[in-house]
N, C-alpha and C positions, 0 to 999 in steps of 0.2 A: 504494500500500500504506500502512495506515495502522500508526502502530507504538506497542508497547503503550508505551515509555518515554515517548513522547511524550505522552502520555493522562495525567497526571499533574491531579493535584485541585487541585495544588499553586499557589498563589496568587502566583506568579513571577512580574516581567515577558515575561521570557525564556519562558517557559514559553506563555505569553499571546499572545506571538506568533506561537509555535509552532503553537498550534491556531489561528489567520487562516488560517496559511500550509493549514494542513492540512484545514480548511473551504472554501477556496477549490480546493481539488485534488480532493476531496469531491465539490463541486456541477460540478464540470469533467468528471469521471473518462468518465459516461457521458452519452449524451442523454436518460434517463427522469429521474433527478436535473435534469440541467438544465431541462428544463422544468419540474421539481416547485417549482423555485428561482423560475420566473420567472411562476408560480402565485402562487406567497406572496406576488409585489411588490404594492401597492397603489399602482400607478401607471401613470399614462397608455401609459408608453414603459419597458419591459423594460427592466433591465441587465445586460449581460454582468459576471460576477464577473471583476474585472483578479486575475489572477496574480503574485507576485512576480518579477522579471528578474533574478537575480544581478549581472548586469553593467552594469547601468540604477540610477545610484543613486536616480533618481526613482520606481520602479517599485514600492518596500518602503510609504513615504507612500501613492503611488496605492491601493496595494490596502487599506493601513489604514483610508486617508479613506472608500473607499468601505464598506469595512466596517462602519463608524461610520454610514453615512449610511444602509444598507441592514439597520438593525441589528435591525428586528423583523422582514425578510423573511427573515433571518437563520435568528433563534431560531423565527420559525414554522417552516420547514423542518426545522430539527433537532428539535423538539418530534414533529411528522407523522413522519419518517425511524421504519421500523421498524429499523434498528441499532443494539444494545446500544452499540458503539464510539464510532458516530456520538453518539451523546447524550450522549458525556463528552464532547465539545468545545464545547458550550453553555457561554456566556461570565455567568456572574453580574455581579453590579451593582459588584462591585469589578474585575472583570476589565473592564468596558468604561470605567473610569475609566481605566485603565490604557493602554486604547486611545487614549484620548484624550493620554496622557501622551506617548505614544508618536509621535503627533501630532505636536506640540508641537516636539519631538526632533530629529524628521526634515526638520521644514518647512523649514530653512536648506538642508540640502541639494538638495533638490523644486527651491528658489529657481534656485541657481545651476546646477541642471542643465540646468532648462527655458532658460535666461537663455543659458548656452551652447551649447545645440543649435540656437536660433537664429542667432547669428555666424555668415557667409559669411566672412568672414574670419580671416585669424591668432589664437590665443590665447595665445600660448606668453606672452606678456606677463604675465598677468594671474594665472597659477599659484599663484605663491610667494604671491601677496595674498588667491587664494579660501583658500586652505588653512591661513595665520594666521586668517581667518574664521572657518572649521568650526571650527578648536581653539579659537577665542577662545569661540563658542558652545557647542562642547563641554563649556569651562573653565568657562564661567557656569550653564549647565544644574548640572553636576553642582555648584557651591557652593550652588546654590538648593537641592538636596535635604537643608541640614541645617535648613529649615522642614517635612520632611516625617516626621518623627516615627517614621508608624506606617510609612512601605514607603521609607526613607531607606536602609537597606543595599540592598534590590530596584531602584531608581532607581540607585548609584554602581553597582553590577554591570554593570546596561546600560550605562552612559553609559562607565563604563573599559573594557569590551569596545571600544565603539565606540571609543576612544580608539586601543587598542592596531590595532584595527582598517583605521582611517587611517594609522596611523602608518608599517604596512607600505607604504600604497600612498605617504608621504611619501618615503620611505626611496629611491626609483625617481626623485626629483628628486639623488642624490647621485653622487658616483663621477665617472663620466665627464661624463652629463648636466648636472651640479652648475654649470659654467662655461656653458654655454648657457642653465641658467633666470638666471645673476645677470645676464649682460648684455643678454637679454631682459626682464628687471622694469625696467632704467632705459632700454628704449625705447618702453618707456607716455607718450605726448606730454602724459600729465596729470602725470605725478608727474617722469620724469625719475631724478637722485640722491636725490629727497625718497621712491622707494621705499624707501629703506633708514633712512628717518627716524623711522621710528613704533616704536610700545611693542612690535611683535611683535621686535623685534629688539635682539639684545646687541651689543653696543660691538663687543666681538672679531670678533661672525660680520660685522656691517658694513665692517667696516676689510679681512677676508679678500677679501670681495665689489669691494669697491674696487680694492684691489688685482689681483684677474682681471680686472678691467675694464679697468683701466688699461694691463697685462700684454696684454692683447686687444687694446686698440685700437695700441699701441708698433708690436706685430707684423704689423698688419694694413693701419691704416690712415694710419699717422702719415707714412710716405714721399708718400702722398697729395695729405695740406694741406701735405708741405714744397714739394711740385711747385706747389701751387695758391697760396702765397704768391709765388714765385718770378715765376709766370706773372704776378699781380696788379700786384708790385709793377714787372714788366717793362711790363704795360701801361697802369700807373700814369707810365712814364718817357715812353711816346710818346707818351699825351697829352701831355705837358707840354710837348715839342717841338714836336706841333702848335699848340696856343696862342701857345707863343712865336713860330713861322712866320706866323700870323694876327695877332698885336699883329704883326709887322715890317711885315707887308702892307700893315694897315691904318696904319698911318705913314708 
């Protein structure tokens, strides 16, 4: 169903990707559209319109990029389309800059998602590091829109959205889980304690983290290495006995 608030003329980013989202649903809905879509291509090899996945952060880029790519099979379709509705979602020449901004935006994420669906193993490591990322690129994205003049408040709308965005799914590293991700970051065999060394992190939240760590290891595993010193220096004592049995020998 298409919906008329969505249909808006209105030169938003938000709004802009509203109607992707809603041109990709469009050319899905039935199989006469879809083949009308794959008519328009001028290309060797057909493409299916990718759809956005909610739960796929890679999936919002996917369908951008090809948007972008498939952009006059695009606007022919909608142009041919006899639907009054369908032809407000024809994207002008400022709305496909947009798309590209959008781009842009998403790519870091694209990154680490494809990067992590490859790992066969563990990631619980690497969490609290991808996620100072996204916000550090978030934080730079959005300082970069006060070179953007004319669509500088349309640009910090997205980009604070997406901000608060994440911030909920950051929020789900806290509580309980909070002492599993900090002792997990310093068993990255690259960083170690120098997890908690870099600019994404304040004095206080490192010294907190330190100390669950320290607090973790007292109760878990510190009887451990007092057993395994004990042993050491136990078989540190027969060597010595032996040697000394061997010089006597050998004299």
């Amino acid at each position: 169903m298409l919906y008329d608030n969505t249909l808006s003329l209105n030169a938003n980013i938000l709004y802009c990707w509203s109607q992707i989202w809603l041109i990709a649903n469009a050319i899905n809905v039935n199989f006469q559209w879809h083949e009308c879509f794959h008519k328009c291509q001028k290309l060797t090899w057909t493409l299916q319109f990718i759809q956005d996945v909610i739960t796929w952060w890679d999936f919002t880029y996917c369908m951008t990029i090809q948007t972008l790519y498939l952009w006059s099979a695009v606007n022919k379709w909608i142009d041919d389309c006899d639907r009054s509705k369908l032809k407000l979602l024809k994207l002008c020449v400022e709305k496909w800059k947009h798309v590209e901004y959008m781009i842009a935006l998403l790519y870091s994420f694209y990154q680490f998602t494809r990067a992590l669906s490859k790992i066969m193993n563990s990631t619980i490591h690497q969490v609290w590091a991808i996620y100072n990322s996204l916000f550090q690129h978030l934080k730079n994205q959005h300082s970069e829109t006060e070179y953007e003049p004319v669509w500088k408040n349309d640009l910090q709308t997205v980009i604070e959205n997406a901000q608060n965005k994440f911030d909920k799914y950051y929020k789900w590293t806290e509580h309980v889980r909070e002492k599993l991700y900090a002792i997990a970051a310093v068993l990255n065999s690259y960083l170690w304690m120098n997890a908690y060394k870099s600019e994404h992190w304040k004095q206080k939240e490192w010294m907190t983290y330190w100390a669950q760590i320290v607090q973790f290891y007292e109760v878990h595993y510190m009887q451990y290495e007092s057993s395994s010193c004990i042993q050491a220096a136990q078989t540190s004592e027969v060597e010595i006995t032996i040697l000394d049995n061997r010089f006597e020998i050998t004299c």
